[in-house]
One Martini backbone bead per residue (centre of mass of N, CA, C, O) as a GRO file, in nm:
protein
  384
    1UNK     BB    1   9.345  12.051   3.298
    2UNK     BB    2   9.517  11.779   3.448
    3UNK     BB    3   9.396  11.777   3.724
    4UNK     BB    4   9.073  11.768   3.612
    5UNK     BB    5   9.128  11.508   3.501
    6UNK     BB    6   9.212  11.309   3.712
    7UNK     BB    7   8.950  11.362   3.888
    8UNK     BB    8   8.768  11.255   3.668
    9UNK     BB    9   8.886  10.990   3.643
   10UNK     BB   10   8.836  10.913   3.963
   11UNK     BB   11   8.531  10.888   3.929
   12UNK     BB   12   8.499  10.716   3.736
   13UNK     BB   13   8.650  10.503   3.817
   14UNK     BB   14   8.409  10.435   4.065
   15UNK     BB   15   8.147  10.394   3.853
   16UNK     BB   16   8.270  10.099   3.838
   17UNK     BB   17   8.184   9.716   3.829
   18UNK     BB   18   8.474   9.663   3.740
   19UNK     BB   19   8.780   9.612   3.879
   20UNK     BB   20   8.990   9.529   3.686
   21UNK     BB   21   8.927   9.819   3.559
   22UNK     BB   22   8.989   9.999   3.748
   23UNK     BB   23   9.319   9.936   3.825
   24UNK     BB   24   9.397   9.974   3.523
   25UNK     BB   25   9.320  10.241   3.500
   26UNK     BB   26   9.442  10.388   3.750
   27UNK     BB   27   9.711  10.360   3.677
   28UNK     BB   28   9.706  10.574   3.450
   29UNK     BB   29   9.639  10.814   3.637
   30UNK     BB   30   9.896  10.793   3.797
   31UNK     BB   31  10.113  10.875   3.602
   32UNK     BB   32   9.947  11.129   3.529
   33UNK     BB   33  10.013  11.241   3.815
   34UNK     BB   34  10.328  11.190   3.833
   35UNK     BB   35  10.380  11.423   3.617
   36UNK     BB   36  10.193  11.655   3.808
   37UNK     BB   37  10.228  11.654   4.080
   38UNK     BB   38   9.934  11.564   4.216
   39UNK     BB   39   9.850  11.410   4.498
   40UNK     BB   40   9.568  11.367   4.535
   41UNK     BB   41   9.504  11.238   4.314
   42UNK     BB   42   9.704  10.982   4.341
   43UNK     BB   43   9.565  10.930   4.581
   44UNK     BB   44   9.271  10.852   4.495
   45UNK     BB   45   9.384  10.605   4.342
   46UNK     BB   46   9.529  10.445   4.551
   47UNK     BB   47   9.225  10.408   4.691
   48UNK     BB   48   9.064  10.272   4.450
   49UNK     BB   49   9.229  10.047   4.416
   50UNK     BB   50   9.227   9.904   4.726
   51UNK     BB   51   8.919   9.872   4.684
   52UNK     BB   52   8.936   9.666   4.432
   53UNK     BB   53   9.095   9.467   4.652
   54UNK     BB   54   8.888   9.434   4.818
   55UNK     BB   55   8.659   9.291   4.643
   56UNK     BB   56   8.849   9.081   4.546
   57UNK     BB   57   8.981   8.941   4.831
   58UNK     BB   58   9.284   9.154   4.834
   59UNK     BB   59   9.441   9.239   5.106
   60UNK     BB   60   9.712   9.299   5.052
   61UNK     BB   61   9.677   9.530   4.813
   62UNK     BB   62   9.509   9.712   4.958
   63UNK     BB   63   9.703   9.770   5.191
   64UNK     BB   64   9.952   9.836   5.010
   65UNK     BB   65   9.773  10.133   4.895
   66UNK     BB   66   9.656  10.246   5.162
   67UNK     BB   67   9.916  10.353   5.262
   68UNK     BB   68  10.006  10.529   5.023
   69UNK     BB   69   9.752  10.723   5.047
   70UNK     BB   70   9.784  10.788   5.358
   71UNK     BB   71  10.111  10.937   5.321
   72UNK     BB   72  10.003  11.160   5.129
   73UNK     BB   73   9.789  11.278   5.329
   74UNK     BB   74   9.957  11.321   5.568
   75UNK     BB   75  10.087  11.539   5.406
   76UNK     BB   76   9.866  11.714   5.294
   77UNK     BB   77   9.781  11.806   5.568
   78UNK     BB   78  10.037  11.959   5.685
   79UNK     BB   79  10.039  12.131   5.460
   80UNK     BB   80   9.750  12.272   5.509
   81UNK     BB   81   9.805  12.367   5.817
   82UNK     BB   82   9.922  12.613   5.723
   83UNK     BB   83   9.726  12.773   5.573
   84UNK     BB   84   9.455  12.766   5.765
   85UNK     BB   85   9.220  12.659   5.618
   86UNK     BB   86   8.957  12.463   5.754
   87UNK     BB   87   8.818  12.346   5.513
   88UNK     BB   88   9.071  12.209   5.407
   89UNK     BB   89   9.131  12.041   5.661
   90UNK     BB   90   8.899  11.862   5.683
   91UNK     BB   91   8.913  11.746   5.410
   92UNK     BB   92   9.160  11.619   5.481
   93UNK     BB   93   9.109  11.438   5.723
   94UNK     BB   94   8.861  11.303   5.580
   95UNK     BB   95   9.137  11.133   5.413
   96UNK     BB   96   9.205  11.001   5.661
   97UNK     BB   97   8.978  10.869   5.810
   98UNK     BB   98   8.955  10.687   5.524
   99UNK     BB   99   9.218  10.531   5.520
  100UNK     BB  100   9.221  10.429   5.800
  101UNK     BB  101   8.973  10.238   5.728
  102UNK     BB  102   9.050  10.087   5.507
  103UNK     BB  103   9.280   9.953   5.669
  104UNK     BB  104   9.090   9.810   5.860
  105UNK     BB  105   8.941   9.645   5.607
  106UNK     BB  106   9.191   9.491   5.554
  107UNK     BB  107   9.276   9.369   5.824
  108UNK     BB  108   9.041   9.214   5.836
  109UNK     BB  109   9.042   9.029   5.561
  110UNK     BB  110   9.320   8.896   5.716
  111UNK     BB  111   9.256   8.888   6.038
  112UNK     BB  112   9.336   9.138   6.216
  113UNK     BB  113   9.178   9.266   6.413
  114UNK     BB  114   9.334   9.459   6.594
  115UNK     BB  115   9.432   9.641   6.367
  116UNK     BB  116   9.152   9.701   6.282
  117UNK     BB  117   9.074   9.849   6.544
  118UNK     BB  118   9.338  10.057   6.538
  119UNK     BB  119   9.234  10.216   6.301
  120UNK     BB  120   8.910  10.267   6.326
  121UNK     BB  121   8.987  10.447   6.590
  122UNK     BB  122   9.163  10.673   6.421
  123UNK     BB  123   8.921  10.745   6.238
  124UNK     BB  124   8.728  10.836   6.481
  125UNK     BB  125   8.895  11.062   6.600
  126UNK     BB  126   8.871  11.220   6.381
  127UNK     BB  127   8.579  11.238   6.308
  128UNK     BB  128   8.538  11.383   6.576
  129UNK     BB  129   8.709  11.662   6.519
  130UNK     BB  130   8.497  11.723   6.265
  131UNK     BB  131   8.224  11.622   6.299
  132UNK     BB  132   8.149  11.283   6.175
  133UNK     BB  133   7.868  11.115   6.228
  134UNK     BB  134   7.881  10.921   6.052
  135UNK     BB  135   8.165  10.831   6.051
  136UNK     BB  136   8.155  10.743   6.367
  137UNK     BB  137   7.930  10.498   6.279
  138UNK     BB  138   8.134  10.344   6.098
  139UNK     BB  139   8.294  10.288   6.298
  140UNK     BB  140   8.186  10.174   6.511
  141UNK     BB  141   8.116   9.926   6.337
  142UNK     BB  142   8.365   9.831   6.248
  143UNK     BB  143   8.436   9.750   6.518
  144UNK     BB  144   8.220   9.561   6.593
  145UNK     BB  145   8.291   9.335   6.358
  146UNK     BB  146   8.542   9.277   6.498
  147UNK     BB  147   8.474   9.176   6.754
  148UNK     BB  148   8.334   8.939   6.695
  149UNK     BB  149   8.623   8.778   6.563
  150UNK     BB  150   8.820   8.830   6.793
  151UNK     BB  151   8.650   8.785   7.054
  152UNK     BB  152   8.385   9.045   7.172
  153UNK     BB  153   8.073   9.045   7.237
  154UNK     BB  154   8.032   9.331   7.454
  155UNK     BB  155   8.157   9.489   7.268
  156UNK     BB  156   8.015   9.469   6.989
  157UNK     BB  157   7.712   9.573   7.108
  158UNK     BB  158   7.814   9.832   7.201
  159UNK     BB  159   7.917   9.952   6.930
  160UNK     BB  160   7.640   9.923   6.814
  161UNK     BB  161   7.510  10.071   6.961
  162UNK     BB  162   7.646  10.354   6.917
  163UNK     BB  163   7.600  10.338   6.582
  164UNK     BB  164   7.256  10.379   6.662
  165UNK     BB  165   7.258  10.628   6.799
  166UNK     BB  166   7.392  10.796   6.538
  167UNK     BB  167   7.177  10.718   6.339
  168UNK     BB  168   6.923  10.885   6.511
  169UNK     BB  169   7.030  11.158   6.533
  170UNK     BB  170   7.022  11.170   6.191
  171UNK     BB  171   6.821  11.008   6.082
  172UNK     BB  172   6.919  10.734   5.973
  173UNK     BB  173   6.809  10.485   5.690
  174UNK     BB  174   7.047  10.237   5.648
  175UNK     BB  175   7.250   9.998   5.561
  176UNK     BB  176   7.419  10.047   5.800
  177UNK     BB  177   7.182  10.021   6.031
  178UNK     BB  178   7.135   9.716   5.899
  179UNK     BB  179   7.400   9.621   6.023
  180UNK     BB  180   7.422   9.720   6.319
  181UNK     BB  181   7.164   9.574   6.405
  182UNK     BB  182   7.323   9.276   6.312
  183UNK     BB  183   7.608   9.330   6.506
  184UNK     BB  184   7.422   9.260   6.736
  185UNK     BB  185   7.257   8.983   6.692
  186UNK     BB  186   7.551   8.842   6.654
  187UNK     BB  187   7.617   8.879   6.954
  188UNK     BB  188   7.327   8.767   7.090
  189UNK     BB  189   7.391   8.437   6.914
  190UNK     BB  190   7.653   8.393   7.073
  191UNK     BB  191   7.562   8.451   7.402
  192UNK     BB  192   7.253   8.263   7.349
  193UNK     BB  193   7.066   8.529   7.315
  194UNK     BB  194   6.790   8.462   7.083
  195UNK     BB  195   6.587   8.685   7.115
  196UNK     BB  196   6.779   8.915   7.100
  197UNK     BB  197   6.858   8.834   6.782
  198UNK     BB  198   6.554   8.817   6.633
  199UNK     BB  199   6.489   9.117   6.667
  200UNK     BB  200   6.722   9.266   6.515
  201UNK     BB  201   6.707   9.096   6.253
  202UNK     BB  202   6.400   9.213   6.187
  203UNK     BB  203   6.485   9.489   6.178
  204UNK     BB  204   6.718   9.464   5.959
  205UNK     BB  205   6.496   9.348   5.752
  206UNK     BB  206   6.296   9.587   5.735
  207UNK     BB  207   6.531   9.775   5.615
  208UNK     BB  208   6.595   9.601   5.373
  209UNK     BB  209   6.322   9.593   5.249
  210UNK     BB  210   6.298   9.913   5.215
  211UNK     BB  211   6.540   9.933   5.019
  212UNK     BB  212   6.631   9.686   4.841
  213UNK     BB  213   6.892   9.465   4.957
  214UNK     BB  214   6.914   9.114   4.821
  215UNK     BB  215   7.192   9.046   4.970
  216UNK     BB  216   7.102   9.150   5.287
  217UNK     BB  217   6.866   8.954   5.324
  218UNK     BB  218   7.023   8.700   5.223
  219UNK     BB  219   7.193   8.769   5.534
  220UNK     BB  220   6.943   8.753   5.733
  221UNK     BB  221   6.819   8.510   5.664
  222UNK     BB  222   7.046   8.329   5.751
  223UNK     BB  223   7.054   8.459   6.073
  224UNK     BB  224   6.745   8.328   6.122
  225UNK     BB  225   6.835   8.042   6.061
  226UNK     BB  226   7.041   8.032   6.290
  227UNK     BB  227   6.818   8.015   6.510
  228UNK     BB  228   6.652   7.798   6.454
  229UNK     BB  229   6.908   7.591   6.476
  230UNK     BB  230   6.954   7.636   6.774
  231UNK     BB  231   6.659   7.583   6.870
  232UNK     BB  232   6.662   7.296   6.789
  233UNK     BB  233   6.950   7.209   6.969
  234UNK     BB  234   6.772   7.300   7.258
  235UNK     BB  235   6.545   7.075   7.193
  236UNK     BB  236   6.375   6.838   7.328
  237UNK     BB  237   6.132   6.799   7.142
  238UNK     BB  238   6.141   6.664   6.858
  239UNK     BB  239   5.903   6.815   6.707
  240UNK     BB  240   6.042   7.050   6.739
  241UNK     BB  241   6.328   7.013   6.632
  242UNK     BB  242   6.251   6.939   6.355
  243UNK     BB  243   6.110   7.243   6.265
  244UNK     BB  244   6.362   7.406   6.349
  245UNK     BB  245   6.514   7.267   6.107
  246UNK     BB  246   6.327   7.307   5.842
  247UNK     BB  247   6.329   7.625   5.883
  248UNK     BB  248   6.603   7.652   5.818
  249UNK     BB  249   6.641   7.527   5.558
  250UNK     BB  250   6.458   7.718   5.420
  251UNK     BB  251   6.606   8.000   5.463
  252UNK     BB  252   6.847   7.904   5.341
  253UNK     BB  253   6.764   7.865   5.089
  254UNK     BB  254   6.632   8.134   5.010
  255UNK     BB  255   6.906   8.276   5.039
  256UNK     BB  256   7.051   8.135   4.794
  257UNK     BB  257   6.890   8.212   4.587
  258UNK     BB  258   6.972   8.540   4.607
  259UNK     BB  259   7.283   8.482   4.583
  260UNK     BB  260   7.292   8.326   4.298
  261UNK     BB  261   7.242   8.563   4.148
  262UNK     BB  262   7.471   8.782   4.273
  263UNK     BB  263   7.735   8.636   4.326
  264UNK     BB  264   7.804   8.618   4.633
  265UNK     BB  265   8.022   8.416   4.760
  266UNK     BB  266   8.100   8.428   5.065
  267UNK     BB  267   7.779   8.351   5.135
  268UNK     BB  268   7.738   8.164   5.007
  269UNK     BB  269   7.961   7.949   5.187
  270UNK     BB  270   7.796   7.964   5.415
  271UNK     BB  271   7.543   7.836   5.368
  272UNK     BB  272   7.664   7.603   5.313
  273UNK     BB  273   7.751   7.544   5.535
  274UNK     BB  274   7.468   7.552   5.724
  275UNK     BB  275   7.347   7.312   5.542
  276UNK     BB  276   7.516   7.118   5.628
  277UNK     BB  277   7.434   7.147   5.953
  278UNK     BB  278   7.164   7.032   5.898
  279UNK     BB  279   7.143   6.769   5.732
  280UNK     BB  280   7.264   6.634   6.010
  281UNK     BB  281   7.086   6.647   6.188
  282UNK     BB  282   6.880   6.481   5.964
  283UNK     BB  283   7.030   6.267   5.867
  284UNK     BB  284   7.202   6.365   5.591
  285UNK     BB  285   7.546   6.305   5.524
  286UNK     BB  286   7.576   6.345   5.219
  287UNK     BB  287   7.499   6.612   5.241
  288UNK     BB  288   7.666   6.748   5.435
  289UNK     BB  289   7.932   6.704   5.275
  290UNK     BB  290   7.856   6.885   5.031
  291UNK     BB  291   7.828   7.128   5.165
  292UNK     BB  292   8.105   7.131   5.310
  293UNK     BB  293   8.280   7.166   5.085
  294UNK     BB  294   8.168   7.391   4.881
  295UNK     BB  295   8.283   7.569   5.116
  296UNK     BB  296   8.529   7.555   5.100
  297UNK     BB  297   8.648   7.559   4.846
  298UNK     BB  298   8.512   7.877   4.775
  299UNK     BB  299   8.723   7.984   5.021
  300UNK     BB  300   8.992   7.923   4.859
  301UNK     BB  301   8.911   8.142   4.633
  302UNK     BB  302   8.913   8.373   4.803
  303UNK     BB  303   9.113   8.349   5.084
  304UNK     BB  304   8.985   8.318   5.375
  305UNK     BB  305   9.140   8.206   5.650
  306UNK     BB  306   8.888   8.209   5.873
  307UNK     BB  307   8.691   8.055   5.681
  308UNK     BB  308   8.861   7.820   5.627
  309UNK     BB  309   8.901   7.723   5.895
  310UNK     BB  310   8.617   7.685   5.983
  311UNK     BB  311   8.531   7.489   5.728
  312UNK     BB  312   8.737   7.268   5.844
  313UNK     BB  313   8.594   7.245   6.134
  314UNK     BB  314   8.353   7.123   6.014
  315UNK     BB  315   8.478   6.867   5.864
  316UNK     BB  316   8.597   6.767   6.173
  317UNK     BB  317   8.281   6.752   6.283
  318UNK     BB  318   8.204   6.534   6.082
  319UNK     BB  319   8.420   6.304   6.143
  320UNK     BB  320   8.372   6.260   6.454
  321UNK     BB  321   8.101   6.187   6.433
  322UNK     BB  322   8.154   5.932   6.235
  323UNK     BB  323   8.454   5.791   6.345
  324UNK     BB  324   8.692   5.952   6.143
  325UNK     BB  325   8.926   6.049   6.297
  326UNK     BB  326   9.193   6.070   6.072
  327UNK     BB  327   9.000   6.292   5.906
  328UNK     BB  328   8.970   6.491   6.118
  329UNK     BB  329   9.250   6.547   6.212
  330UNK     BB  330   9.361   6.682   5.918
  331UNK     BB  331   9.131   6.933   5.932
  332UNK     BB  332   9.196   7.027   6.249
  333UNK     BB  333   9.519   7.090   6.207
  334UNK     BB  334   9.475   7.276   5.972
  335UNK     BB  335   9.304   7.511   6.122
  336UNK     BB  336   9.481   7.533   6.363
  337UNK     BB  337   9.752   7.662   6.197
  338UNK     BB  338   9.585   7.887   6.033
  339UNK     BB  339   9.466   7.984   6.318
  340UNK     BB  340   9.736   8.047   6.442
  341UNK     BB  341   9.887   8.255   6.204
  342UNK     BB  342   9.647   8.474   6.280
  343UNK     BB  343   9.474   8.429   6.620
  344UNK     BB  344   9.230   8.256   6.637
  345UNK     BB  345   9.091   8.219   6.888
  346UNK     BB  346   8.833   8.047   6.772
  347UNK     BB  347   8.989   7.833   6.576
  348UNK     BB  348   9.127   7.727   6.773
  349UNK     BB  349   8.923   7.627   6.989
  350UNK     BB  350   8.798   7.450   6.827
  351UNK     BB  351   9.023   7.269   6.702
  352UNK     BB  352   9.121   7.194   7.002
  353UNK     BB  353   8.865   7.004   7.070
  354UNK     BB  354   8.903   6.813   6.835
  355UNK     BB  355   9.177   6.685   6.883
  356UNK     BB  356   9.110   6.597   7.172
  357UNK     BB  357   8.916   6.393   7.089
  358UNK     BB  358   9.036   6.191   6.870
  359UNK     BB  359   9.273   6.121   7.036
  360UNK     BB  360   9.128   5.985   7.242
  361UNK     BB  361   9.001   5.743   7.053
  362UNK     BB  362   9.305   5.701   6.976
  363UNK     BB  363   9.483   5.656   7.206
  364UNK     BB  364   9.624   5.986   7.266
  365UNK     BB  365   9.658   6.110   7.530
  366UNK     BB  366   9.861   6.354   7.518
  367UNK     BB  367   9.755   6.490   7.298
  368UNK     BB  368   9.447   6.515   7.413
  369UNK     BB  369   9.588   6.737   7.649
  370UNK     BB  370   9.726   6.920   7.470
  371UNK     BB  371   9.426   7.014   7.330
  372UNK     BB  372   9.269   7.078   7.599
  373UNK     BB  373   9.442   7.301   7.715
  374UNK     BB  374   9.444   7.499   7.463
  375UNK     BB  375   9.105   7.485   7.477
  376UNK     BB  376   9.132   7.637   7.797
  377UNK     BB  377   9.263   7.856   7.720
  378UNK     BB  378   9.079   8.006   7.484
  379UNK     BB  379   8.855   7.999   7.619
  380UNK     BB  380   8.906   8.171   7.894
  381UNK     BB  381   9.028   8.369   7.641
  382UNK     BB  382   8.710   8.475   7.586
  383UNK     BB  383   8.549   8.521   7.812
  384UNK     BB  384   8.715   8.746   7.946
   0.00000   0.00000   0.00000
């Protein structure tokens, strides 16, 4: 039967480890399906593919996939439904809010926040008609992910919390839930309520150590050092700040040695920018330049627009307070344009106070009026 080799190998090729072999295959399994006209079969393929572009960081090829696969889901919905079958239509339903959640996680990938709140919005509202309480908590937490970076803090908290309630009620301990417990930590860490973002992430760290997900530790790891690098920059007293700054720098350490084993780029590449700003505070400035660079390069392979620019803004916070105005202009420019490009509210507003200070230094103040405007109008929308 076609049909079922088409399914064994869509399935076979889901449990392959490398991206590149999962594409190769899927490619000649569509073939297979649209010869037997097959659609599901064939939705399915793409929608592999979709998955292994997308762990590649390649969100364009992800999003182009995901979309072939979801407007076939989408036809064969509506064929389900003359059928009149429940269990058929459901399951149809399950893979169109599969679908749509896809398409929200490359669009998160490429940096449209918006989109991708309303995909994963789409994917909820679907999952909520099936009653689908797993996928509607990871919805949830997808939405909650979006709004960190869109930014709306008191949003993601929100939805963070609304995941956790649902994986309490089905009583899951899962990845899952200690994303959704670390997604509530990053927004009360932006809104420097620091003992309750130290509190989540503790909660989450005792979960992924009784899981066992050594990248998931090394990312919460990674986020209890960012609140001692916090609890240092408002400590008065000098011997508290520097105990803060290094008890910072050990967990970063930490961190990257277990992501550098795991080769988990994306976090690598996070890390070395932390290092790279405790390294400043410790005042060795040749240190800080070096892994703030290593960050920039990394991010840069990856692709991720929204990263590069954070990482220009720190390499221009790093020549401003050098007093290398000239070279600080360079990175905070690009960085301004870049996060211009894609809508990133926090990067533009970052890159527009490094201008405007810059500027300012420079004797440019036309210049530097014009970038004050710009980062006190950004402000003001992401408070509000």
């Amino acid at each position: 039967d076609g049909t079922a080799k088409v399914d064994s190998l869509n399935k076979l090729c889901r449990k392959l480890d490398d991206n590149g072999k999962i594409i190769g295959s899927e490619l000649k399994v569509i073939k297979l399906a649209e010869k037997l006209n097959y659609k599901k079969g064939l939705a399915q393929a793409l929608n592999n593919i979709g998955v292994a572009y997308y762990n590649l960081d390649k969100g364009e090829q992800a999003l182009d996939y995901h979309k072939q696969a979801l407007a076939i889901r989408k036809e064969l919905l509506e064929q389900t439904k003359q059928s009149g079958n429940q269990d058929e239509i459901t399951k149809a339903k399950k893979d169109v809010s599969a679908s749509y959640s896809n398409i929200g996680n490359a669009y998160d990938k490429l940096g449209d926040k918006k989109k991708a709140i309303d995909h994963h919005s789409m994917s909820f509202k679907i999952r909520q008609e099936i009653k689908d309480t797993n996928g509607m908590a990871r919805s949830y937490n997808n939405i909650a992910s979006a709004y960190l970076d869109l930014p709306d803090y008191y949003k993601a908290i929100d939805f963070g919390f609304k995941a956790v309630k649902l994986y309490d009620a089905i009583k899951e301990k899962s990845d899952n839930l200690a994303n959704a417990l670390n997604n509530i930590g990053l927004g009360y860490e932006r809104l420097k309520e620091l003992d309750k973002a130290l509190n989540h992430y503790n909660k989450a760290l005792l979960l992924q150590k009784e899981l066992g997900n050594q990248d998931e530790i090394a990312k919460l790891i990674n986020n209890i050092a960012n609140i001692y690098l916090l609890q240092g920059q408002l400590a008065k007293d000098a011997t508290v700040k520097k105990s803060k700054f290094l008890a910072a720098l050990e967990n970063y350490s930490r961190s990257l040695n277990i992501l550098e084993a795991s080769d988990d780029k994306s976090s690598i590449a996070l890390v070395y920018n932390n290092i790279g700003n405790i390294y400043w505070e410790l005042n060795d400035y040749d240190q800080a330049l070096s892994y703030l660079n290593k960050s920039l390069n990394l991010y840069k392979l990856l692709g991720s627009k929204t990263d590069i620019a954070s990482a220009m803004n720190s390499l221009a916070t790093h020549f401003l307070r050098q007093k290398d105005f000239n070279r600080s202009v360079k990175y905070a420019m690009s960085a301004f344009a870049l996060a211009d490009s894609i809508h990133d509210a926090e990067q533009i507003k970052n890159s527009s106070e490094i201008l405007s200070n810059d500027y300012y230094y420079l004797n440019q103040f036309e210049k530097s009026l014009f970038f004050y405007k710009k980062y006190t109008a950004q402000k003001d929308t992401l408070t509000n």
